[in-house]
N, C-alpha and C positions, 0 to 999 in steps of 0.2 A: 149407355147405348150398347147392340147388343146386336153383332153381324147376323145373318140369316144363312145358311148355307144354298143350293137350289134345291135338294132332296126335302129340305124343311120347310120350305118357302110353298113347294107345288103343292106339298101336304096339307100346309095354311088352307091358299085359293080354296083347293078342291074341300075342305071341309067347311068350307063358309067362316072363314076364321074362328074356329070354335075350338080348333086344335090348341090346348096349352102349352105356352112357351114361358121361357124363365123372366121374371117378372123384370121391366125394363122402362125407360124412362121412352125411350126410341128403339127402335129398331132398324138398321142398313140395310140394303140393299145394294149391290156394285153392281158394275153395268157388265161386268162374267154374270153373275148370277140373274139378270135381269132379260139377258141373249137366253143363256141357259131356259128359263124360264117359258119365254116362248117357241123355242124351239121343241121342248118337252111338252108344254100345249097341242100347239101346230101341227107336230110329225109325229111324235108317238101318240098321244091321246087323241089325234083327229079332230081339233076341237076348231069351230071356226074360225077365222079371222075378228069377226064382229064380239064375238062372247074374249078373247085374246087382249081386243083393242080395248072392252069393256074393263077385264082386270088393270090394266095398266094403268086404264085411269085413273077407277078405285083407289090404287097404289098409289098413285101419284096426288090424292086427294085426301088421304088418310094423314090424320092427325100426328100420328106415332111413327110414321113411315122416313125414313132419310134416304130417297134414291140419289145414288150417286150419280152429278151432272143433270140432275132432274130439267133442267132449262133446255138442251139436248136431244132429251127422251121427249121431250114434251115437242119441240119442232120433228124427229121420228117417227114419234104418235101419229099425229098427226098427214103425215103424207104413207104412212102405211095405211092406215085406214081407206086411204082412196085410191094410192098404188098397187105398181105391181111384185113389186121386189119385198123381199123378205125385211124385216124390221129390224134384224142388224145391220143390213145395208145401207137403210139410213142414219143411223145414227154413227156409221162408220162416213156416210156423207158430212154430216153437219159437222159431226165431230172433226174430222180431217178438216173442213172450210172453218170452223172456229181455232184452227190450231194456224192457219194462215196457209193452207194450200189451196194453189189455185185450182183443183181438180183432184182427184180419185182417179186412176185407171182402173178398169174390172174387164173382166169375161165374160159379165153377168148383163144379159143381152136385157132382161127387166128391169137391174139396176144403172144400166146403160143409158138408160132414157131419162133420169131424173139429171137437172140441170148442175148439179156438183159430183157429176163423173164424168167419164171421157171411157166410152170403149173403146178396146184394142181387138184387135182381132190377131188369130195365133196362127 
């Protein structure tokens, strides 16, 4: 197996995976480089949510692929798609409630609204 960094990784997506990499049985994915990823999507390349949620799937459906926590990413996936908060906010949800917290505090008035946070106000 055979980590991915995120500069190699957006390089992959964006060339239809055609881009050559060192030959591997698997290839990682961590969930730094999986944030990374849509964030470099989303803000720098402008790219929309629906075509974002589409890679991740992909990802998450590829044979060769090891996302780290993929069971995680997969309940994130999924309520980014139809929320309003950024997609590491969920996964910073589920994540935090699969680790046994009863809540998430944020600032984050669109991740405020999903049922495994509590917003605080400052």
């Amino acid at each position: 197996m055979i980590g991915l960094d995120t500069n190699v990784l957006v390089a992959w997506v964006l060339s239809g995976q055609a881009r050559p990499l060192p030959q591997a049985s698997a290839y990682r994915i961590s969930m730094v480089v999986l944030a990374e990823l849509v964030w470099v999507l989303t803000r720098t390349l402008n790219h929309t949510r629906k075509f974002t949620c589409h890679v991740l799937q992909e990802l998450l459906e590829a044979g060769d692929i090891v996302i780290d926590r993929s069971e995680t990413v997969t309940l994130a996936l999924n309520d980014y798609r139809k929320g309003p908060a950024d997609f590491a906010d969920y996964f910073i949800a589920y994540d935090n409630q699969a680790s046994g917290c009863r809540t998430t505090v944020t600032l984050d008035k669109d991740a405020g609204r999903h049922r495994y946070f509590t917003l605080v106000r400052h």
